[in-house]
LOPA-987894 format. One line per 8 residues: number of its first residue (from 1); their letters; for each residue x, y, z of C-alpha. Coordinates in steps of 0.02 Angstrom, whole numbers, plus 50000, padded with zeros to 5 digits. Last residue first. Example, Ala and Ser with C-alpha at 12.3 -4.5 7.8 and 13.67 -1.06 7.14 Angstrom:
<nuzas>
2 = sa = 50684,49947,50357 | 50615,49775,50390
</nuzas>
This chain:
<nuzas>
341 = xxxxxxxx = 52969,49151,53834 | 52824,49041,53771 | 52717,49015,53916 | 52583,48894,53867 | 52369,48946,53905 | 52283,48778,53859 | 52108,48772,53776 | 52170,48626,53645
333 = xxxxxxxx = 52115,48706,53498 | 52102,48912,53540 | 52286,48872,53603 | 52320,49029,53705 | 52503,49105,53711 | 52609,49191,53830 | 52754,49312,53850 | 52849,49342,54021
325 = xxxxxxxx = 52782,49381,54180 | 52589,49391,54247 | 52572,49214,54254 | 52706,49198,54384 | 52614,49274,54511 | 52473,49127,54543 | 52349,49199,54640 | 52292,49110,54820
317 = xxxxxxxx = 52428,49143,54931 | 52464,49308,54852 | 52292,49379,54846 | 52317,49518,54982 | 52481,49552,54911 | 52385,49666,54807 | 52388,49623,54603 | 52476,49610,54453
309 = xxxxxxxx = 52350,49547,54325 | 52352,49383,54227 | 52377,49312,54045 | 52514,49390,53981 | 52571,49468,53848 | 52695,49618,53874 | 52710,49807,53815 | 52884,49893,53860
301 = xxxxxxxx = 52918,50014,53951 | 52878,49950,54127 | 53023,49989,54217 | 52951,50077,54373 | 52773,50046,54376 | 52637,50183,54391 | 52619,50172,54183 | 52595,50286,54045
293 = xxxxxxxx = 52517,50239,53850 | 52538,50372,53733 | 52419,50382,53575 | 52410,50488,53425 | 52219,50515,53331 | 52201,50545,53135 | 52042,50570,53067 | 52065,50588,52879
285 = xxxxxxxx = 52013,50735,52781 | 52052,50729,52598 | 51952,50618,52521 | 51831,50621,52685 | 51839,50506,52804 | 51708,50446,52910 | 51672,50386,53097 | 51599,50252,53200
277 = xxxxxxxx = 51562,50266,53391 | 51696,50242,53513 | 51728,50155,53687 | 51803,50191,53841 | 51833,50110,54024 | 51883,50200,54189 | 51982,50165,54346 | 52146,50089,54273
269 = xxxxxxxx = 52157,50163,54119 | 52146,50334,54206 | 52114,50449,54041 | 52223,50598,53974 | 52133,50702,53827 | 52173,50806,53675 | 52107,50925,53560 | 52249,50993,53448
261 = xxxxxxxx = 52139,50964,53287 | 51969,50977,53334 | 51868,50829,53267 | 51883,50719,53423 | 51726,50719,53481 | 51714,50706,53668 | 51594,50602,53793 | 51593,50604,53955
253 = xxxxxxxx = 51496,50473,54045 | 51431,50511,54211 | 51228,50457,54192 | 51235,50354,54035 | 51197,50443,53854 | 51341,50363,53784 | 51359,50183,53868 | 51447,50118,54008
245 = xxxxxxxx = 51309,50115,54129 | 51226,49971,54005 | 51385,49893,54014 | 51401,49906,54218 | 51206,49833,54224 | 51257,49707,54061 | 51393,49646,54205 | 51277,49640,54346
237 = xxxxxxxx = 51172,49543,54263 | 51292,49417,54174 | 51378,49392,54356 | 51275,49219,54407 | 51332,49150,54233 | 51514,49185,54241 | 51562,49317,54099 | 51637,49266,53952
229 = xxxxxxxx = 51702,49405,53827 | 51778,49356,53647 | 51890,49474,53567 | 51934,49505,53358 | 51778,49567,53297 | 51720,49648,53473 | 51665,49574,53626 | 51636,49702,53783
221 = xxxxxxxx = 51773,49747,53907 | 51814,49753,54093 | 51973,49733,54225 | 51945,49889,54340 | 52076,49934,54478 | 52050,50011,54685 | 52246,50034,54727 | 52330,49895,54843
213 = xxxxxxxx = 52495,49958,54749 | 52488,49792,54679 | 52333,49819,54619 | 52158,49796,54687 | 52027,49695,54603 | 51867,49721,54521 | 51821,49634,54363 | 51915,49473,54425
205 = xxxxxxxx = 52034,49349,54317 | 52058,49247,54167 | 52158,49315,54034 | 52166,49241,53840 | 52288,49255,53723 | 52303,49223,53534 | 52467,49262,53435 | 52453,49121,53353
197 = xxxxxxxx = 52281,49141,53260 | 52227,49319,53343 | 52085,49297,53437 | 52088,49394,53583 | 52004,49288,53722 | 51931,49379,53869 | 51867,49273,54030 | 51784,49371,54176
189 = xxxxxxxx = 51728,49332,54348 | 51863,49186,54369 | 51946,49229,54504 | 51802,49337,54599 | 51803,49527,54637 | 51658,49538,54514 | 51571,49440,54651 | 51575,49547,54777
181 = xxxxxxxx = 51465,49666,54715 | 51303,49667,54813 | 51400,49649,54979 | 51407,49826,55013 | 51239,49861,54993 | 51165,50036,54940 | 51347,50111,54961 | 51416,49968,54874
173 = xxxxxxxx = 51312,50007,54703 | 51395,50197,54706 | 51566,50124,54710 | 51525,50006,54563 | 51483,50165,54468 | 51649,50256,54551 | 51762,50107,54495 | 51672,50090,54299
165 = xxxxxxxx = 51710,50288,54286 | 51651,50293,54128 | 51738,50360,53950 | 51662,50411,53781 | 51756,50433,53618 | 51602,50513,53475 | 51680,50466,53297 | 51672,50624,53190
157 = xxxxxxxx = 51617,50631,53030 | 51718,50709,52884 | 51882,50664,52996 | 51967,50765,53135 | 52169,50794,53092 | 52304,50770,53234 | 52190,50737,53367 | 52275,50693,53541
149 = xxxxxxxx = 52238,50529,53643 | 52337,50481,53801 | 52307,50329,53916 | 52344,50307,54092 | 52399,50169,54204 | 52429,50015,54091 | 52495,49910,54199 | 52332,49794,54228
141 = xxxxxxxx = 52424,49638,54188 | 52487,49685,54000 | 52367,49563,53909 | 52244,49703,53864 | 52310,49877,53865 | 52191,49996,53827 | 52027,49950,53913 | 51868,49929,53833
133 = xxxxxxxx = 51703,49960,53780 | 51679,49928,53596 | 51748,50053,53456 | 51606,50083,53313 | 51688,50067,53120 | 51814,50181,53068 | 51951,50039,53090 | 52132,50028,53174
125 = xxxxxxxx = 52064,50012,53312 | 51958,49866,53297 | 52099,49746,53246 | 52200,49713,53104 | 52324,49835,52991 | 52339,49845,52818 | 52146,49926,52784 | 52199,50078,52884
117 = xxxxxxxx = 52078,50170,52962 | 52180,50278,53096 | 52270,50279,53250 | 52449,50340,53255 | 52555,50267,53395 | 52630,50413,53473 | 52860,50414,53509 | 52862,50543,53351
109 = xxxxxxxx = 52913,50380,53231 | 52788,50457,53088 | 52740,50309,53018 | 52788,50165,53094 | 52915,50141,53251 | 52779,50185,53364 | 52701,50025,53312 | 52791,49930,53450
101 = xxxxxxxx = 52723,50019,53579 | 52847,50117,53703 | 52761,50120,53874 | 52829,50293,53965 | 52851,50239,54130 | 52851,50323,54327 | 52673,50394,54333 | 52651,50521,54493
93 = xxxxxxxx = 52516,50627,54450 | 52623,50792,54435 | 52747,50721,54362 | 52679,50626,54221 | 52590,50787,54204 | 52741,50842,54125 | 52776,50693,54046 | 52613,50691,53962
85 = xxxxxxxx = 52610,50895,53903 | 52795,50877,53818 | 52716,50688,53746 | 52542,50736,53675 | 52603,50877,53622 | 52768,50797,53491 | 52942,50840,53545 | 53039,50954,53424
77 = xxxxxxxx = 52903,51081,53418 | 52822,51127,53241 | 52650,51123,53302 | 52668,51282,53415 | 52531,51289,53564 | 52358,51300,53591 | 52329,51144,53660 | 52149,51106,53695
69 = xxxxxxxx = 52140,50995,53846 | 52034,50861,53944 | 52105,50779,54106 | 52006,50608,54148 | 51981,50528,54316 | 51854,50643,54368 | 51945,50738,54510 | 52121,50665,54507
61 = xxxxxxxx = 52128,50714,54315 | 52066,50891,54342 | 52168,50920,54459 | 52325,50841,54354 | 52240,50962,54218 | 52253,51114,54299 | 52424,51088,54361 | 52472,51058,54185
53 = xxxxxxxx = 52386,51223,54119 | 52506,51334,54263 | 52661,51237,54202 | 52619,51263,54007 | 52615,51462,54018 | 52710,51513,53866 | 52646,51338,53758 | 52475,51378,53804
45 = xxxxxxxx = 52367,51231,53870 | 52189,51262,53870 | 52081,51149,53994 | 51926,51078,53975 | 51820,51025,54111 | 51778,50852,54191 | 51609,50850,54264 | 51557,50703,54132
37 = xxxxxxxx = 51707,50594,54185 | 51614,50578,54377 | 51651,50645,54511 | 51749,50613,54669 | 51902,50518,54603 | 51936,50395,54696 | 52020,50350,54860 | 52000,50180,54945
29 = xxxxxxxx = 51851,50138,55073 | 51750,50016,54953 | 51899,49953,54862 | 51956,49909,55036 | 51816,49822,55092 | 51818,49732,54924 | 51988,49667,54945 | 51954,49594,55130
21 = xxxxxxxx = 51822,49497,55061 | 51901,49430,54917 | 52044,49394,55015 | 51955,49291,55135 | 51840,49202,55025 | 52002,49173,54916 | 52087,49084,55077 | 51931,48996,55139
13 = xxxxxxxx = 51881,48893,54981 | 51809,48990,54813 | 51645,48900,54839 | 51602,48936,55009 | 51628,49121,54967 | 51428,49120,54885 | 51464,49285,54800 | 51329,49401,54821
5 = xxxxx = 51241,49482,54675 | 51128,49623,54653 | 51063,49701,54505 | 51010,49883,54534 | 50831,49931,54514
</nuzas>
C-alpha cells in the first residue's frame, strides 16, 4: 500500500497553499517521459553515421529519461565522446550550456571530470565504496539539466549505476489520489547539509517543484559520509516509499555496469535520481568514468553554491529569489545560511 500524505495548507498561509496547489496540478498534467529508465534501449553510435545514432538517442532520452550508448567510434579524436555525442544531442533536446567543473582542469583537461578512487580527493564520488541516491549538482538551484557518464576503463569489479524516474513514480501515486503527494511540494519538505568545514551549505526547499520553465523537477537524495538529509516528520513515509522505489531491483530502475569501455549514458538530472554500488580495482585495471554536466539555461557555465532552487513564477510571492544567486555558506555552529559573494 502506498503512503499517503496530504499537506494540511492551513499551515503554509494562503499564498503557499495556493501555489502549492496550483504547482502540483501542473506537475500532475505536465509532459514526461512515458516509460520508465528500465525500457530504455541501447544505442550504437558509429563515428560515419553519428547523426542517425543521435536522433536515436534524443528519442530514447525523451522516452525514458535516459539515452544509453555504445560508441563505436575512433578514440584518438580531437574532442573527447562524451562531448562530440553531448553537444550533438544538446541539440536535439534543446540544452543551451555546457557546465565547466572546476576539476576539469585536472588530469587529463579533455573538458570531462574524471571519476575515480582517489585517496586525495573528498567526497563519495571520488571513492569505490557504494554511491547513495542522488542528484548531480547539489547547491546549483536545480540547473543541472542532464548528466553525462562515459567509461574510459571498467574496473576488476564493476560498480552497478542505477537511475529512477522519481517524477514518473510520484506521477503514478497522483493517479490513485491526487492529493496524496502534496506535501513534497512543500517549503521546507527537505533539508540537505553537505558538510564540508567552510565550504558547508545547506538547501532548504520542496521534493517536487516546478522550474522556472514551469517544467515538472525532482529535488531528492539520501545521507552519505559527507551529506546530511532531514525530511519533515509527516513526509518520512513517503520519502523511504520514493527511496525504497529508488533502489536496484525496483520496478523501473535501469541499471548499467559500467565495465565496457566506450559505454556511455545521458540522464535527465532533473526528472530522475541515481546511485551506485561499490566497485574494485585491479593493479592494473582501474574504473575510470568522465562526466559532462548540461543545462536548459542560457549562461549557466559555471557551477554555483547556493542554497535554493530556481523555480516557476508561480512561487514568486512566496520564495525568496535572491537565494538562488551568488555563493553561500552554512555555519554548522550557529545554523545561519550567510551570502559570501
Amino acid at each position: 500500500m502506498h503512503p499517503v500524505f496530504s499537506h494540511a495548507r492551513s499551515e503554509l498561509g494562503p499564498a503557499w497553499s495556493q501555489a502549492l496547489l496550483d504547482a502540483s496540478k501542473k506537475f500532475a498534467s505536465a509532459s514526461l517521459p512515458v516509460e520508465s529508465p528500465a525500457q530504455t534501449v541501447e544505442v550504437d553510435i558509429h563515428v560515419e553515421r553519428i547523426q542517425d545514432g543521435v536522433k536515436e538517442l534524443a528519442e530514447e532520452y525523451s522516452r525514458t529519461g535516459v539515452a544509453l550508448f555504445n560508441y563505436l567510434g575512433d578514440a584518438e579524436l580531437p574532442v573527447h565522446p562524451l562531448l562530440l555525442v553531448g553537444r550533438l544531442l544538446a541539440d536535439e533536446v534543446g540544452w543551451r550550456s555546457e557546465v565547466v567543473h572546476p576539476a576539469e582542469r585536472e588530469d587529463a583537461r579533455d573538458g570531462t571530470v574524471k571519476l575515480y578512487h582517489s585517496p586525495k580527493w573528498l567526497g563519495p564520488a571520488m571513492d569505490s565504496s557504494a554511491l547513495a541516491v542522488h542528484q548531480d549538482g547539489f547547491g546549483n538551484a536545480g540547473s543541472v539539466e542532464s548528466v553525462g557518464l562515459f567509461v574510459e576503463s571498467g574496473g576488476a569489479r564493476a560498480a552497478t549505476t542505477y537511475f529512477t524516474n522519481l517524477a514518473l513514480v510520484v506521477r503514478n501515486l497522483m493517479l490513485d489520489d491526487p492529493t496524496s503527494v502534496e506535501g513534497l511540494f512543500a517549503p521546507d519538505a527537505i533539508h540537505v547539509t553537505s558538510r564540508r568545514g567552510s565550504s558547508s551549505l545547506r538547501t532548504t526547499g520542496p521534493i517536487l517543484f516546478l522550474d522556472e520553465l514551469d517544467r515538472p523537477a525532482v529535488n531528492f537524495r539520501e545521507s552519505d559520509s559527507d551529506t546530511v538529509v532531514s525530511i519533515r516528520e509527516d513526509l518520512l513515509d513517503m520519502y523511504h516509499y520514493l527511496l525504497s522505489a529508488s533502489r536496484p531491483g525496483a520496478s523501473g530502475v535501469l541499471e548499467v555496469q559500467f565495465n565496457q569501455t566506450g559505454t556511455g549514458v545521458f540522464s535527465n538530472n532533473r526528472l530522475l535520481v541515481h546511485g551506485r554500488t561499490a566497485f574494485t580495482d585491479g593493479e592494473r585495471q582501474r574504473r575510470v568514468l568522465a562526466r559532462k554536466w548540461w543545462s536548459s539555461y542560457a549562461g549557466f557555465e559555471r557551477p554555483i553554491k547556493v542554497p535554493g532552487f530556481r523555480v516557476s513564477r508561480l512561487y514568486s510571492e512566496v520564495l525568496n529569489s535572491d537565494r538562488v544567486e551568488g555563493e553561500w555558506i552554512f555555519d554548522e555552529v550557529s545554523g545561519l545560511e550567510s551570502r559570501v559573494r
